[in-house]
C-alpha positions in Angstrom: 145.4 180.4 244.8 142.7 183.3 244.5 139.8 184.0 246.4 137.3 186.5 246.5 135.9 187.6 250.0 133.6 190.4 251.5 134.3 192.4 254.3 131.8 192.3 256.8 129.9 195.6 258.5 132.8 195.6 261.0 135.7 195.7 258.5 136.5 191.9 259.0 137.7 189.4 256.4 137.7 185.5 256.7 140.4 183.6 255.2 138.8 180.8 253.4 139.6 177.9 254.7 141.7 176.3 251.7 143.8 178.5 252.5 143.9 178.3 256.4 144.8 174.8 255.6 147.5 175.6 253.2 149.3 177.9 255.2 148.4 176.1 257.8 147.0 178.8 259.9 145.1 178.2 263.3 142.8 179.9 265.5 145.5 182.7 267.5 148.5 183.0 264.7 149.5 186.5 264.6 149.4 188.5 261.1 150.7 191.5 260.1 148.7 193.4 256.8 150.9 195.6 254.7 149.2 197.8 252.0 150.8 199.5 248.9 148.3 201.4 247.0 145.4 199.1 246.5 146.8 196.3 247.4 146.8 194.4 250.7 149.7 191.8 251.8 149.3 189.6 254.7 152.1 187.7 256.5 152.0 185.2 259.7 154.3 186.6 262.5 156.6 183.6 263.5 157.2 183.0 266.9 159.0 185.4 268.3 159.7 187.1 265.6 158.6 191.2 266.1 156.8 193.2 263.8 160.1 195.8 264.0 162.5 193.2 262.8 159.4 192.3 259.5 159.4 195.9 258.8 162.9 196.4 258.6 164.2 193.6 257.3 164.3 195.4 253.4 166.5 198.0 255.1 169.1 195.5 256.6 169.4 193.5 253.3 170.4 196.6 251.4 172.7 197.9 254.2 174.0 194.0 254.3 174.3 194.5 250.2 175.8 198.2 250.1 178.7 196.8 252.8 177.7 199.7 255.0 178.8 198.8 258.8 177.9 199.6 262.2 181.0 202.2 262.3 179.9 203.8 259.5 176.2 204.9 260.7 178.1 205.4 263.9 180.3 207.8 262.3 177.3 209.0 260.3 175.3 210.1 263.0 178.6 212.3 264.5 179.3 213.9 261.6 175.6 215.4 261.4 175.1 216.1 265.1 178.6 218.3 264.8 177.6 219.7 261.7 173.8 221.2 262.0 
C-alpha cells in the first residue's frame, strides 16, 4: 500500500487511515522512525518491547549466526584492555 502525505508546519505526518486500520494502529501505540538516506521506516514498539533491544536486534542475529558467545566478547574485551 502507498500513500502520499504532507508534512504539516510543525513537521507532523498523519498516517492515513487505511492504514491505521491495517496495522491496526490506535490512538497511544508507540513508533519508532528509522531513516537511511532518503528514506524513512516506521515500526510500532510492541509492548514491552525497548527501543535498545529494536536497534540491536541486526547485531544479535549476526553474533547468533557467526557462533560468537558471551565468553568470547568476554575474552575480547580483556585482551584489549591488557593490550592498549
Amino acid at each position: 500500500m502507498v500513500e502520499l502525505l504532507k508534512l504539516s508546519s510543525k513537521g507532523q505526518v498523519v498516517i492515513p487511515k487505511a492504514i491505521r486500520n491495517k496495522l491496526n494502529l490506535r490512538e497511544g501505540d508507540r513508533l519508532i522512525i528509522f531513516s537511511r538516506g532518503n528514506l524513512l521506516i516506521l515500526r510500532r514498539v510492541e509492548g514491552e518491547e525497548s527501543v535498545l533491544s529494536i536497534l540491536t536486534q541486526p547485531v544479535r542475529e549476526k553474533i547468533l549466526k557467526l557462533g560468537i558467545k558471551r565468553e568470547d566478547v568476554q575474552e575480547a574485551v580483556s585482551w584489549t584492555r591488557k593490550n592498549r
